[in-house]
VOKEZA-934255 format. One record per residue (C-alpha): residue in one letter; x, y, z. Coordinates in steps of 0.02 Angstrom, whole numbers. Each point is the difference from the previous one (the first is absolute). Layout:
! VOKEZA-934255
doba = a&px = X&py = Y&pz = Z
...
! end
This chain:
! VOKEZA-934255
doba = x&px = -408&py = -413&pz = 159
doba = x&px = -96&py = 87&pz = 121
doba = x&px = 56&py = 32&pz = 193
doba = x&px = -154&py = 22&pz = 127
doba = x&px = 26&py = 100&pz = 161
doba = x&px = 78&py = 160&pz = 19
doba = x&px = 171&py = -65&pz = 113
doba = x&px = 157&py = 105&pz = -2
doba = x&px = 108&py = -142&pz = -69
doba = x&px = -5&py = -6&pz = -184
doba = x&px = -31&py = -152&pz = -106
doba = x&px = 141&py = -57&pz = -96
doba = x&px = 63&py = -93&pz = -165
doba = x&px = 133&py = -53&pz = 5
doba = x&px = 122&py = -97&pz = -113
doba = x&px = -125&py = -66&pz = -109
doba = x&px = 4&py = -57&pz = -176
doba = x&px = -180&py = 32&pz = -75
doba = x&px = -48&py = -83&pz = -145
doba = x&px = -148&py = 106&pz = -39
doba = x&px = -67&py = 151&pz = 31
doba = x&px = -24&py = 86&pz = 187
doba = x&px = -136&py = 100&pz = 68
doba = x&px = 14&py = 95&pz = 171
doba = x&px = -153&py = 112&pz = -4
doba = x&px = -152&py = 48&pz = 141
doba = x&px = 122&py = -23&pz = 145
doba = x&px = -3&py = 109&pz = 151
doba = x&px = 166&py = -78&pz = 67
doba = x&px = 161&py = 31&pz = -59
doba = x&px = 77&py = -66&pz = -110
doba = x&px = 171&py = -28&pz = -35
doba = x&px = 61&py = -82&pz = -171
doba = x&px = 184&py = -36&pz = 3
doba = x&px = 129&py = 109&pz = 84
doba = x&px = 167&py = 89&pz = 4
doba = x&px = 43&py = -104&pz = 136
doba = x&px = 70&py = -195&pz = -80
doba = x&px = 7&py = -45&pz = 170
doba = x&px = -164&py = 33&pz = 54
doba = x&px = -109&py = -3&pz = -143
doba = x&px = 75&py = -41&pz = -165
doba = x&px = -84&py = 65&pz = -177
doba = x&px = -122&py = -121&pz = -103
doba = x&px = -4&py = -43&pz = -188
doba = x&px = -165&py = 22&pz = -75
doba = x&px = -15&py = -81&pz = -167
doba = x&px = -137&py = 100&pz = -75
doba = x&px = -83&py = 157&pz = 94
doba = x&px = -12&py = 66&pz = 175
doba = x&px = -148&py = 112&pz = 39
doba = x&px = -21&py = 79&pz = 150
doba = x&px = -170&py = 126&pz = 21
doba = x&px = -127&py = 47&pz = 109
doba = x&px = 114&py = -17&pz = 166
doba = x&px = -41&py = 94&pz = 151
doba = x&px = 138&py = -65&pz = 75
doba = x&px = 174&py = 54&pz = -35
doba = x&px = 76&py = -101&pz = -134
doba = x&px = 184&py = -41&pz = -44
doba = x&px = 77&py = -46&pz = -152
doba = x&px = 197&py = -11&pz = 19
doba = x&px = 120&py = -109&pz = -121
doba = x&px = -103&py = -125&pz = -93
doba = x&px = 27&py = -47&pz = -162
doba = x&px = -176&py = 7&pz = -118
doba = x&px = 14&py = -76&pz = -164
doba = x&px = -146&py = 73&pz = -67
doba = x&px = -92&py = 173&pz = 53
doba = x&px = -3&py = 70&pz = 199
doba = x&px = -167&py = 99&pz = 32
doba = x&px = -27&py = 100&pz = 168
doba = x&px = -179&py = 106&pz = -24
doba = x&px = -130&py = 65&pz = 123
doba = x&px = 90&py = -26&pz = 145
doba = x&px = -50&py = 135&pz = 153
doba = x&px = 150&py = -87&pz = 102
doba = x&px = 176&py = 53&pz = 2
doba = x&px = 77&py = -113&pz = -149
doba = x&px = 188&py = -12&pz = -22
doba = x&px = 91&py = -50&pz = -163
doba = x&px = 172&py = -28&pz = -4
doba = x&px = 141&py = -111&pz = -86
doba = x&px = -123&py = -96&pz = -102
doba = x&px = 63&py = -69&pz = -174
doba = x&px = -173&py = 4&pz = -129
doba = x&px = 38&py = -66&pz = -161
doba = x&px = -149&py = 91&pz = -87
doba = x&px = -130&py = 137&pz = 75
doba = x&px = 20&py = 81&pz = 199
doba = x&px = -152&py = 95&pz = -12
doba = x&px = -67&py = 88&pz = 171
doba = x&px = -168&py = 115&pz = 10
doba = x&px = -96&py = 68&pz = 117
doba = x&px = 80&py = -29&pz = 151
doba = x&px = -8&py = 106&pz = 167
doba = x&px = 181&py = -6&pz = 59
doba = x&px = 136&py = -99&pz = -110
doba = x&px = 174&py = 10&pz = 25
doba = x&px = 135&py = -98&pz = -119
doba = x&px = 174&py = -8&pz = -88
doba = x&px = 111&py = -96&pz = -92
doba = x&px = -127&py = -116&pz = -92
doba = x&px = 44&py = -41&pz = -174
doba = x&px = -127&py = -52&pz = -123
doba = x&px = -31&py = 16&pz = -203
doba = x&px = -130&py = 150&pz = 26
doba = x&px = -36&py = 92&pz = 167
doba = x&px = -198&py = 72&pz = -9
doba = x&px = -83&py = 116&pz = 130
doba = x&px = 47&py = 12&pz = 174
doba = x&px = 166&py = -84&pz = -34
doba = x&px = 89&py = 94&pz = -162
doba = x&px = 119&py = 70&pz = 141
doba = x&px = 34&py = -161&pz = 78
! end
């Protein structure tokens, strides 16, 4: 996925059942995948990996479910992790700002052990 223009208003996934991989890298919008907020913007289920690098833009990653391995690298936006369920690697590196909690997964790498 990749978002052009710089607008305030994030992009968003919502409520979506992937049946492959996703890719949200290069974008100087923000992103937003999933949310807190069920009302608003409900999490996604990924059935292999997510990878999100090389934002600009902020990026959000807030209550999806990943059946395979969640990547955030590179990213010189704000990123945000929280509330995701990984069943194998969350692995984040070499990120400017990154903020996250209460993500499970089967091994936490990098950026994210404390997450």
């Amino acid at each position: 996925m990749e978002a052009r223009g710089t607008d305030a208003a994030p992009n968003q996934v919502c409520d979506a059942t992937v049946l492959g991989d996703v890719q949200v890298h290069h974008n100087a919008a923000p992103i937003q995948i999933g949310s807190s907020s069920l009302s608003s913007c409900g999490g996604n289920v990924v059935v292999s990996n997510l990878e999100v690098h090389n934002n600009t833009g902020s990026t959000s990653i807030i209550g999806n479910v990943v059946d395979g391995n969640l990547h955030d690298h590179d990213n010189s936006g704000p990123t945000e992790l929280f509330d995701n369920t990984v069943t194998q690697d969350l692995q984040c590196e070499n990120n400017t700002a990154i903020t996250g909690g209460m993500n499970s997964a089967d091994q936490k790498q990098g950026q994210c052990v404390a997450f």
